[in-house]
N, C-alpha and C positions, 0 to 999 in steps of 0.2 A: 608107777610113781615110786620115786625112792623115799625111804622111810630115815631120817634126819633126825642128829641127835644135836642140838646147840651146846658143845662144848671148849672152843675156841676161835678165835677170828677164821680160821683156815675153817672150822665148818660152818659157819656163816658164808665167808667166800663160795661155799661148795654149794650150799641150799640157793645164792643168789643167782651165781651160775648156770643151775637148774633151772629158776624160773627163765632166764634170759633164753635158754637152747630151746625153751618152750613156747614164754611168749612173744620172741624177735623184737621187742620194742620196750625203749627205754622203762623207767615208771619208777616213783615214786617212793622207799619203803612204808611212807606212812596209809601207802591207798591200800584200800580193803581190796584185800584178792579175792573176796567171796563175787565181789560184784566189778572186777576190772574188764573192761569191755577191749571182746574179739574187735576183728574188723567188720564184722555185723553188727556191730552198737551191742550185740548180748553179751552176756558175760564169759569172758575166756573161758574160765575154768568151770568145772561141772560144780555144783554145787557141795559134793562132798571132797571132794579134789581143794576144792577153794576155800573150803573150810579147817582143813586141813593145812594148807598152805598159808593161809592166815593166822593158824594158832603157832605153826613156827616162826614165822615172823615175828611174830611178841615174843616168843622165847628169844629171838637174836635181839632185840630191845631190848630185853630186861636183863642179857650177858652182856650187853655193850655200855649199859649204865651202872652194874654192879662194877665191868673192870675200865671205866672211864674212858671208854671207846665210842667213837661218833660211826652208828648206824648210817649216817648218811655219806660220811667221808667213805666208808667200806664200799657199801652199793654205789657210789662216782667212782672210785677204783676199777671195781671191777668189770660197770657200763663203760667206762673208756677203754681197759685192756680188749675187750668182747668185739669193740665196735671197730677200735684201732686194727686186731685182727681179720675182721674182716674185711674191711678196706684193703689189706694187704693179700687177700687172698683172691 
């Protein structure tokens, strides 16, 4: 797992990226990654893995609201670049 520093839109883009190469399917940024469910109904991520992932995610919050950036328009961005690509591949 890579270890992510929230200090601009592009490393937001890069930590969303990551979850997507990860967990293949769209989501949420406001869902809790601690408990976002595999294709097993269990939870994708390992529990320190997810918790981990979960506290960067508040850190992209709390950079998107200091510099008046929508968390959600970024993660649609980049769910449609991810998905668009792969349709084309």
């Amino acid at each position: 797992m890579k270890l992510f520093h929230i200090h601009s839109e592009e490393s937001i883009r890069s930590f969303l990226k990551e979850i997507y190469d990860h967990y293949q399917q769209p989501f949420d940024p406001a869902d809790d990654l601690r408990t976002l469910p595999g294709e097993n109904g269990l939870p994708f991520f390992t529990k320190q893995v997810g918790e981990y992932m979960d506290n960067i995610m508040t850190q992209c919050f709390i950079y998107c609201i200091l510099n008046d950036l929508s968390i959600y328009r970024i993660t649609n961005e980049v769910q449609t670049e991810i998905f668009k690509n792969k349709a084309v591949a």
